[in-house]
VOBA-1610 file (N, C-alpha, C; in pm, whole numbers, padded with zeros to 5 digits, always signed):
BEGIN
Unk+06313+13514+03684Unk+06338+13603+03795Unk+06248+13571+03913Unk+06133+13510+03932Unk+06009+13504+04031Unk+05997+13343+03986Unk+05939+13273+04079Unk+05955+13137+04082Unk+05799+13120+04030Unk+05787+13000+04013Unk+05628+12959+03940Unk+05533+13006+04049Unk+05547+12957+04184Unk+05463+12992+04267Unk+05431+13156+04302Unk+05547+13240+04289Unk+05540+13366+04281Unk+05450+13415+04176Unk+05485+13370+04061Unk+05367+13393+03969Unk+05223+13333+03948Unk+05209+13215+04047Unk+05104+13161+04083Unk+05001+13248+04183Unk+05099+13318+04285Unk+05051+13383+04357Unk+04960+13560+04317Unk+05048+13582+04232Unk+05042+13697+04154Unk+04869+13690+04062Unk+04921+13567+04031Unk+04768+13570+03920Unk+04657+13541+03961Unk+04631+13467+04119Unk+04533+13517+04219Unk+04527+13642+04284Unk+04589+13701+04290Unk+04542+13842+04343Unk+04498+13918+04234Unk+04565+13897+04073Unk+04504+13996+04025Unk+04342+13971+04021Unk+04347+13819+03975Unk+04231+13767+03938Unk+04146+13819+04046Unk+04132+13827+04200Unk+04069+13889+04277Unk+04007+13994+04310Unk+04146+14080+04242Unk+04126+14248+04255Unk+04039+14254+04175Unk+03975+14200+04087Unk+03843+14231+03995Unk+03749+14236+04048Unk+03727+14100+04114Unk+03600+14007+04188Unk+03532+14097+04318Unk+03381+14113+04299Unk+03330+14195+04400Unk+03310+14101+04528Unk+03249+13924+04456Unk+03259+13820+04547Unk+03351+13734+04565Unk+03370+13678+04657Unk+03426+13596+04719Unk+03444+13477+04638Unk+03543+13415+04555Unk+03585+13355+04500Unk+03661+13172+04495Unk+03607+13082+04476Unk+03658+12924+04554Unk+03785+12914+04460Unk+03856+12819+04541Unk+03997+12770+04529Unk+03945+12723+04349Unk+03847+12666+04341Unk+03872+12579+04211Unk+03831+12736+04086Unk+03693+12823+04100Unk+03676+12930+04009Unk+03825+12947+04030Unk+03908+13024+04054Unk+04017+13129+04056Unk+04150+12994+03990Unk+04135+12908+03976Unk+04186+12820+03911Unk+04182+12809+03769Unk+04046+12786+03771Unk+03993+12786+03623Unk+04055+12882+03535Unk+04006+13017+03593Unk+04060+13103+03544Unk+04206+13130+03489Unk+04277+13116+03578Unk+04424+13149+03603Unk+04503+13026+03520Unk+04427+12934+03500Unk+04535+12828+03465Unk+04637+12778+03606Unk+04609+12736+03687Unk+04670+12718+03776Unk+04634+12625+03820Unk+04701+12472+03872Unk+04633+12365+03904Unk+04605+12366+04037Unk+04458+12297+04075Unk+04396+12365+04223Unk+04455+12308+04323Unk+04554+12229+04329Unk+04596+12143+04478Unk+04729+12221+04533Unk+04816+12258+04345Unk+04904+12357+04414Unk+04829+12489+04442Unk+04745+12615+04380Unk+04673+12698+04419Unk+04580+12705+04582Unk+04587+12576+04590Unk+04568+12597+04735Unk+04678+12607+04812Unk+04776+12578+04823Unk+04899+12559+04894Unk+04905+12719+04905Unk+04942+12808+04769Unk+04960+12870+04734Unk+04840+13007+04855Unk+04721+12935+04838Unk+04611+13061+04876Unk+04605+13069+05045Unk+04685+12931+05029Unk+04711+12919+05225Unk+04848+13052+05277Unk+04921+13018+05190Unk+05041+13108+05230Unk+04956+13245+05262Unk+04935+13316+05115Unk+04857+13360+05106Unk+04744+13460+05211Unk+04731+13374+05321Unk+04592+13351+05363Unk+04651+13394+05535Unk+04790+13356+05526Unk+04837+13330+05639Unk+04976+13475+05640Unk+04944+13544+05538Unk+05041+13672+05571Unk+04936+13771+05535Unk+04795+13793+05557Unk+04696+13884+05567Unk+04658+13959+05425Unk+04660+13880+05309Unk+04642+13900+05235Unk+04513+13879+05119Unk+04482+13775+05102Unk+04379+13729+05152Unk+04302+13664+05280Unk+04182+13643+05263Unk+04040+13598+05387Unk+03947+13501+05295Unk+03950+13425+05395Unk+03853+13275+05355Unk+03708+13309+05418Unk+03657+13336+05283Unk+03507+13267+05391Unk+03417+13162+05373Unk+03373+13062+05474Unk+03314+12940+05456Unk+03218+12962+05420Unk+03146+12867+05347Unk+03038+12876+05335Unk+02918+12870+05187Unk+02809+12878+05171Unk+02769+12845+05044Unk+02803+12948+04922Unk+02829+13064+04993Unk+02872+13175+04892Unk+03060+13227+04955Unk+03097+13131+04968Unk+03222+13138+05036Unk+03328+13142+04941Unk+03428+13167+05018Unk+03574+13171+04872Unk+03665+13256+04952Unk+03737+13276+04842Unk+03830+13424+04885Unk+03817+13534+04846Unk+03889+13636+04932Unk+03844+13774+04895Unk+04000+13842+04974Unk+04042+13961+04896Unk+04176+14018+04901Unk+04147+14131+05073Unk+04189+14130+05111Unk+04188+14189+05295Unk+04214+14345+05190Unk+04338+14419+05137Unk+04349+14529+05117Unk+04289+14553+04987Unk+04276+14658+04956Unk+04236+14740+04842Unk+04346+14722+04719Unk+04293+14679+04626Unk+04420+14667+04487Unk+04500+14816+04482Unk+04464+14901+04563Unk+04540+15060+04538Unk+04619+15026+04604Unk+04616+14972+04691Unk+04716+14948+04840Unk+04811+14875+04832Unk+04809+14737+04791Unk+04846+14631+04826Unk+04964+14622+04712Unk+05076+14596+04724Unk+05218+14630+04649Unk+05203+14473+04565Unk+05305+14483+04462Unk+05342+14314+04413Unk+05446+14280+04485Unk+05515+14374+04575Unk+05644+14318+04649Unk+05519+14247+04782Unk+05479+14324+04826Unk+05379+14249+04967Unk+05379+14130+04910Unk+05289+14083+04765Unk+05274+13951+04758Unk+05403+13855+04742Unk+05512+13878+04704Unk+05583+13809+04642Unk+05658+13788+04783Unk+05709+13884+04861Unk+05715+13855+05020Unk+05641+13751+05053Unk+05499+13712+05065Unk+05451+13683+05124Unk+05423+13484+05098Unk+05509+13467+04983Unk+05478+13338+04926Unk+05631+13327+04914Unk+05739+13414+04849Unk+05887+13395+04828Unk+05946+13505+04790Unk+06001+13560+04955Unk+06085+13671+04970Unk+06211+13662+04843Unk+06198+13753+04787Unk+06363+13827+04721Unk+06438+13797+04832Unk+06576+13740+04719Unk+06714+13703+04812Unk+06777+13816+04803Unk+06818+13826+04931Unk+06921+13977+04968Unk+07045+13888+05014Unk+07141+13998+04992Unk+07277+13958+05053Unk+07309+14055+05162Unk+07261+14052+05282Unk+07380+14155+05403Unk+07489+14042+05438Unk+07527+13959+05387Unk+07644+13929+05464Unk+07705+13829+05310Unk+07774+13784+05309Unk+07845+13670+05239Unk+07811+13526+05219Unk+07721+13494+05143Unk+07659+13379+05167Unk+07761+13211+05154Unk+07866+13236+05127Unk+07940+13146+05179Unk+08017+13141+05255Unk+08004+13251+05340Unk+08074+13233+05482Unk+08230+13337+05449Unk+08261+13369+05343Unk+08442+13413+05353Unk+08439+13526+05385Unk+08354+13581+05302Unk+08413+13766+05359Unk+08309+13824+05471Unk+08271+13751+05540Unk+08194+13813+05628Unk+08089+13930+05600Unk+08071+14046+05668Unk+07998+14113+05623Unk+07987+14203+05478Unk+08199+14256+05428Unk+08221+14282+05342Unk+08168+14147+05213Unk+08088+14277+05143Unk+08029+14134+05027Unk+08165+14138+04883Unk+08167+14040+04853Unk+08276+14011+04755Unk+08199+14099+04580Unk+08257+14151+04493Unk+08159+14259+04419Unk+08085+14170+04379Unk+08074+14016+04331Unk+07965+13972+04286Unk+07824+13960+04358Unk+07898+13918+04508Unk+07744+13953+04539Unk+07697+14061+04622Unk+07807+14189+04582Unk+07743+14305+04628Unk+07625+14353+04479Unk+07690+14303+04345Unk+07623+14348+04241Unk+07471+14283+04260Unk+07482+14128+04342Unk+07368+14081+04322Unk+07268+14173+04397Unk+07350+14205+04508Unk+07247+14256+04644Unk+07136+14351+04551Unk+07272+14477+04507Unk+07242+14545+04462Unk+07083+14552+04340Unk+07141+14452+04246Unk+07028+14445+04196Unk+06891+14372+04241Unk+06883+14335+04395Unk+06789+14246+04416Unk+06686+14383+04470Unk+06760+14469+04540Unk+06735+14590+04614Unk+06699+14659+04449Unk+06683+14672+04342Unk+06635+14742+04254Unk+06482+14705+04227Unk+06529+14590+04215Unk+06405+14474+04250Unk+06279+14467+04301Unk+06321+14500+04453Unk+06267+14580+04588Unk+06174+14693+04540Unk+06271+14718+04534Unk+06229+14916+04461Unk+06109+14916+04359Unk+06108+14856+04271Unk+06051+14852+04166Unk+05903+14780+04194Unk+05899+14663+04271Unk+05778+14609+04313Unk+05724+14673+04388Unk+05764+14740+04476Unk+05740+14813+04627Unk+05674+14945+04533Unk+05713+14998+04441Unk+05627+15120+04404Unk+05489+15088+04298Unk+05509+14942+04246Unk+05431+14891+04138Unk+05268+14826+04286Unk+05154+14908+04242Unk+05042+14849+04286Unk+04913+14716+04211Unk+04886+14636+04286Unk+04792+14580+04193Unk+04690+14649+04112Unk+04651+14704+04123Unk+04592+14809+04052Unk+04644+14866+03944Unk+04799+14908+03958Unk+04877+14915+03890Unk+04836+14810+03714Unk+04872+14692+03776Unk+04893+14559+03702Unk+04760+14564+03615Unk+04655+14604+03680Unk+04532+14566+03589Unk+04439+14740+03523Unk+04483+14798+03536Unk+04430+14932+03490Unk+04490+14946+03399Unk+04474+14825+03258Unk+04489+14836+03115Unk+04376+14753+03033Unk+04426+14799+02954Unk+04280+14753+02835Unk+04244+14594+02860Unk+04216+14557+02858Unk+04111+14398+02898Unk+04202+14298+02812Unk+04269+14339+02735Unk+04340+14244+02612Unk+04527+14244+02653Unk+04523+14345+02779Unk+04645+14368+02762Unk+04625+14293+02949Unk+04537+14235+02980Unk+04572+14250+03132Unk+04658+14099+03147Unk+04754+14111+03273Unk+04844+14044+03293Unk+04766+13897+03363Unk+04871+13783+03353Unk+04844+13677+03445Unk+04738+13594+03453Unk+04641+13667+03399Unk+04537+13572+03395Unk+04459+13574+03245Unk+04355+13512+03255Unk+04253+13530+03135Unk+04089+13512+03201Unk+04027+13611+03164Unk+03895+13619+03211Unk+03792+13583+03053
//
């Protein structure tokens, strides 16, 4: 359902929402299982829809801009690879009327929506240490 990078993206923020400091491309790697050349690609997107903040330097890294209460899993997944919606007909025939298959898709992409949009990072990690998602500490 979410592409590798979506879930690439995912398992740096949780991994973050822990971290009091500022965190380097390669720690948050380690961790995550995530290889660091794509994880950077990844922390640029990232980096570049206000989600995370880089800071240079000897105690430098990353660090999450909002609060894990705040910050949705739809924001992130937007922010690296928007959910496909259908407002119109994606092969051109029926114009705006969607044909039922991909009104069903719309439909369920918009559940989708729904469901991330109410789910917080915080959400994701306010379980027992054995049960937490995406990463391994």
């Amino acid at each position: 359902m979410i592409s590798q990078t979506t879930e690439y993206a995912l398992r740096a923020v949780v991994f973050l929402a822990d971290e009091k400091e500022p965190r380097t491309t390669a720690a948050i790697a380690e961790v995550t299982q995530i290889p660091v050349g794509y994880l950077a690609k990844v922390m640029q997107g990232l980096s570049k829809a206000g989600i995370v903040r880089s800071r240079r330097g000897l105690h430098g890294g990353f660090v999450l801009v909002e609060s894990s209460d705040v910050l949705t899993v739809l924001k992130v997944i937007n922010a690296v690879e928007p959910i496909r919606r259908y407002p119109e007909c994606p092969l051109g025939l029926h114009g705006k009327q969607l044909c039922p298959l991909h009104s069903k898709l719309d439909q369920a992409a918009q559940q989708v929506e729904d469901t991330f949009g109410d789910t917080t990072i915080r959400d994701m990690i306010d379980v027992p240490q054995s049960r937490r998602p995406l990463c391994q500490k």
